[in-house]
PLY file of the C-alpha trace (Angstrom):
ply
format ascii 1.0
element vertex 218
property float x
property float y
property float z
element edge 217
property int vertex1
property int vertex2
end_header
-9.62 16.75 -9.01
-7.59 16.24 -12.33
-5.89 12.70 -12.80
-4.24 14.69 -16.20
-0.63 15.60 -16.44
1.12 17.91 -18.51
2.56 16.64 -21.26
6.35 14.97 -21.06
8.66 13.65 -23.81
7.99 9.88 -23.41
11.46 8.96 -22.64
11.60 11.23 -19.40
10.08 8.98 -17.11
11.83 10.40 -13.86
10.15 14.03 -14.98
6.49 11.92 -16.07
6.92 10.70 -12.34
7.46 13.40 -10.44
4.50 15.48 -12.37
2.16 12.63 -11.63
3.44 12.62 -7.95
2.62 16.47 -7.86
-0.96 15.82 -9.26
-1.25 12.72 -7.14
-0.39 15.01 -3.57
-2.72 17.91 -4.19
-5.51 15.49 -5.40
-4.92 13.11 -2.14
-4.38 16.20 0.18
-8.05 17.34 -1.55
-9.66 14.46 -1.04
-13.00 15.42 1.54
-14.22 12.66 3.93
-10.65 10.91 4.42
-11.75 8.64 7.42
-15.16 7.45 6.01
-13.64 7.02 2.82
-10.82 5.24 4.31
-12.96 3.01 6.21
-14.85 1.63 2.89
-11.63 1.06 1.52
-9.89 -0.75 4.33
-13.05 -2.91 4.50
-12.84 -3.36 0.71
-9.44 -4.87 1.63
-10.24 -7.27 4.39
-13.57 -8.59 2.12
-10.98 -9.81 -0.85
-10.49 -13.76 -0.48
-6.77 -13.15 -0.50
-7.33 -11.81 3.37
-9.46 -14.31 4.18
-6.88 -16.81 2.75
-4.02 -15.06 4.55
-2.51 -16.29 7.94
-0.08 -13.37 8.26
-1.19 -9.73 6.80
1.40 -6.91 6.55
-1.17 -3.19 6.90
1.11 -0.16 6.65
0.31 2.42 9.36
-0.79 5.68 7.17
0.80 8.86 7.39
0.12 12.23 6.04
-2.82 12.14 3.61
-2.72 7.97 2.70
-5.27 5.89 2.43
-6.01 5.76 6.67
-5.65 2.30 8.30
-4.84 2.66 12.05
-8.85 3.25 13.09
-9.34 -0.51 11.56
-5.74 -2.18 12.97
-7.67 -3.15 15.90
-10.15 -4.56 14.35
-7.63 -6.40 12.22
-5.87 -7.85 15.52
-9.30 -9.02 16.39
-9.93 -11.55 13.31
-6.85 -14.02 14.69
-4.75 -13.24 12.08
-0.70 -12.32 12.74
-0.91 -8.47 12.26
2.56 -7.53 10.81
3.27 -3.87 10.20
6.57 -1.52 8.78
8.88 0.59 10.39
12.27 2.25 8.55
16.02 1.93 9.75
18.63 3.21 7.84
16.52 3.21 4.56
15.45 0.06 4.80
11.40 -1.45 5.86
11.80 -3.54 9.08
8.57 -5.73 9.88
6.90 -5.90 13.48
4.97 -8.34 14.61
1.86 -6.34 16.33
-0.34 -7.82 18.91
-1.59 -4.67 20.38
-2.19 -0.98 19.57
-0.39 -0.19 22.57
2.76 -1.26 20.95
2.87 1.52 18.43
4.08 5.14 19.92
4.94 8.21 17.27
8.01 8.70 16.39
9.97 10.78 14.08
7.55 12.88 11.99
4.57 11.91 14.12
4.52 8.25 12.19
2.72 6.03 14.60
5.56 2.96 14.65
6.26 -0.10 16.88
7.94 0.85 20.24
11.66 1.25 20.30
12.15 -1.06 23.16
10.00 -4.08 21.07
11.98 -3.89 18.39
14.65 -5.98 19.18
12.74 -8.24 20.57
13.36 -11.66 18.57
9.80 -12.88 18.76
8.86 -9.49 17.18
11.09 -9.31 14.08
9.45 -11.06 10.81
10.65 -12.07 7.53
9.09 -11.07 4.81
8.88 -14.21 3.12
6.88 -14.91 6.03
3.87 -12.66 4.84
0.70 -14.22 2.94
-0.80 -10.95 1.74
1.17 -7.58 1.91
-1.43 -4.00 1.86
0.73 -1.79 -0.17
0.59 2.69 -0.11
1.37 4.12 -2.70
1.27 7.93 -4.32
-0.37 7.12 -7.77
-1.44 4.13 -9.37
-3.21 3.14 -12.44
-5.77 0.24 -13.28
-2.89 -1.73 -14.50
-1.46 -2.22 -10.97
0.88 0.20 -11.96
2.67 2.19 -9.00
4.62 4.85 -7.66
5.91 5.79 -4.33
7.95 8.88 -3.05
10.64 7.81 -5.09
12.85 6.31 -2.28
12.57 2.88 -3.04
11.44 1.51 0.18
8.44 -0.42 -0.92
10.22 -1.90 -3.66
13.00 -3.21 -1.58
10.88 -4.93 0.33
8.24 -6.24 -2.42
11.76 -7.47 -3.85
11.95 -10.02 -1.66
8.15 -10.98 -0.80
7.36 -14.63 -1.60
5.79 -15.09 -5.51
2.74 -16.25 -4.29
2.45 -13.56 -1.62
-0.56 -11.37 -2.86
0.27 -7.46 -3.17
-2.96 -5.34 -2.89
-2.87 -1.71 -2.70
-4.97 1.29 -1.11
-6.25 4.28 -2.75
-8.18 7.07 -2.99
-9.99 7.03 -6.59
-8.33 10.37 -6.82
-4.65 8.64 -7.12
-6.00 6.92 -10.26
-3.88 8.23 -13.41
-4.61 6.51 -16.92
-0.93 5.59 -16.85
2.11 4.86 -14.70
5.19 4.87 -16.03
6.92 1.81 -15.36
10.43 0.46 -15.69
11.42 -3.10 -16.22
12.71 -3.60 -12.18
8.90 -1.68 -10.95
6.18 -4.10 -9.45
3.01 -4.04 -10.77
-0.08 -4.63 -7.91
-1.92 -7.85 -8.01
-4.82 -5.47 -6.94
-5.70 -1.86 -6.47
-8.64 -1.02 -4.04
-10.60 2.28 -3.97
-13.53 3.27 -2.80
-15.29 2.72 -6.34
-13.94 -0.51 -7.31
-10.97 -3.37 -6.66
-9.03 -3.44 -9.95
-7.38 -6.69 -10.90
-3.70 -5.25 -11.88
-0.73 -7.10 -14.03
0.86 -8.34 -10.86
4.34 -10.26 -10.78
2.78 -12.47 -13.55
2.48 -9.68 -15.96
-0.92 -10.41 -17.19
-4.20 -8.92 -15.97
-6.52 -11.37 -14.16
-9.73 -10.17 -15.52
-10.35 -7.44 -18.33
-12.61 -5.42 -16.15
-12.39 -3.83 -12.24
-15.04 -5.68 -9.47
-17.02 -3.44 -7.12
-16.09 -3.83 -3.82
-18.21 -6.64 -1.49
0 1
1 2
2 3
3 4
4 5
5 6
6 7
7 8
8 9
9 10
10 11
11 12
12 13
13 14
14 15
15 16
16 17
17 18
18 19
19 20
20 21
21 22
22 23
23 24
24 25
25 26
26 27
27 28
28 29
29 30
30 31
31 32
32 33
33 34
34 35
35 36
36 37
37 38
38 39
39 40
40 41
41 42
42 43
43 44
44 45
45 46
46 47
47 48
48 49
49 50
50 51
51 52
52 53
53 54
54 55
55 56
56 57
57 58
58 59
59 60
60 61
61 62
62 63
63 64
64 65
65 66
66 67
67 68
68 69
69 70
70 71
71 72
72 73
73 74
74 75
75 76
76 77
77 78
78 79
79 80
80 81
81 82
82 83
83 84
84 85
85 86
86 87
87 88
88 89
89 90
90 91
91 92
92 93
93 94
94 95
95 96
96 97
97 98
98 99
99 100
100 101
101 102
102 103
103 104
104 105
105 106
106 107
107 108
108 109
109 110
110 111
111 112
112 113
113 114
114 115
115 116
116 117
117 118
118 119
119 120
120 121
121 122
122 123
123 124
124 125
125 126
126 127
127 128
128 129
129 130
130 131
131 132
132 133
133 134
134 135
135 136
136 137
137 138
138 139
139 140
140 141
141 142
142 143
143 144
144 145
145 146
146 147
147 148
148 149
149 150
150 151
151 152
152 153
153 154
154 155
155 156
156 157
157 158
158 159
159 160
160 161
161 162
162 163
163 164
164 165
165 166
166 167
167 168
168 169
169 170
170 171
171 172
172 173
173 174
174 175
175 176
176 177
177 178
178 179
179 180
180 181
181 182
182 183
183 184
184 185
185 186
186 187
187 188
188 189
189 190
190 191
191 192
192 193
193 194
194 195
195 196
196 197
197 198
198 199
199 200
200 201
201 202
202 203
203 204
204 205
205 206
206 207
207 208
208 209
209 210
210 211
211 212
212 213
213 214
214 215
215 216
216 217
């Protein structure tokens, strides 16, 4: 699987984007042995000291080819931790408060997301300045922390508004890897990128690496 794209004038990042998105797709939708994989990575993610830190966790609920994390949600809701997952309305990522898989039906699309009767439940609904570690999909990334989505902005919103100190660690496949992302001034770089290979220490909101070199997974 090639993490290469053709070349693009420089200055055309929307076109450098969407090639890298292309590669990034067929290299995911590739990708053999997506639930063990997935597994190693989400327990990658739950091993870092930021979850163990962490009070309340946002995990996205994976659709199509992502990174899978709804086999290890109820293991998550096990640990005692306040499980906090996405849904969209209008465009925009509403957070859920989830206590038990049973809460999560599919919806539009076949995305497994929180019940439409819960949701306007007050007790349900949290901020997300509320959140002490956020898990963050993605299409591509680099080692950086460098990231792109589908293009739609909904992550971003969101991460807009997350507290400075609240941790933002990504899932991927290896495959999703590039050498670079092109990045804008108003894009969020990942404190961390987790694979299957390694956990990469990205630029973060602080815009400086926190090590020179990626640590292997514990």
């Amino acid at each position: 699987m090639s993490t290469e794209v053709l070349a693009v004038p420089p200055a055309d990042l929307h076109a450098r984007k969407q090639l890298i998105r292309q590669q990034a797709h067929a290299n995911r939708n590739a990708q053999p042995d997506k639930d063990e994989i997935s597994r190693r990575i989400v327990a990658s993610f739950m091993a870092q000291p930021e979850y163990a830190a962490a009070r309340a966790v946002m995990f996205y609920v994976d659709v199509r080819s992502e990174v899978r994390t709804r086999n290890d949600l109820e293991a998550a809701l096990r640990t005692g931790k306040k499980i906090v997952v996405p849904y969209c309305v209008d465009g925009e990522l509403e957070l859920f408060h989830l206590e038990s898989m049973d809460e999560l039906e599919l919806g539009m699309y076949r995305i497994l997301e929180p019940k439409a009767d819960l949701r306007s439940v007050a007790a349900k609904r949290v901020e997300v300045e509320e959140l002490d570690l956020i898990m963050v999909p993605g299409v591509a990334f680099d080692r950086r922390g460098g990231r792109t989505g589908h293009g739609k902005g909904y992550y971003d919103k969101l991460l807009e508004h997350a507290r400075p100190d609240t941790p933002l660690i990504a899932l991927a496949f290896e495959c999703q890897l590039f050498p670079e992302i092109p990045m804008q001034p108003h894009d969020i770089f990942m404190d961390k990128v987790v694979t299957e290979s390694a956990v990469y220490d990205g630029l973060g909101r602080r815009q400086e690496p926190l090590s020179s070199a990626p640590s292997k997974p514990r």
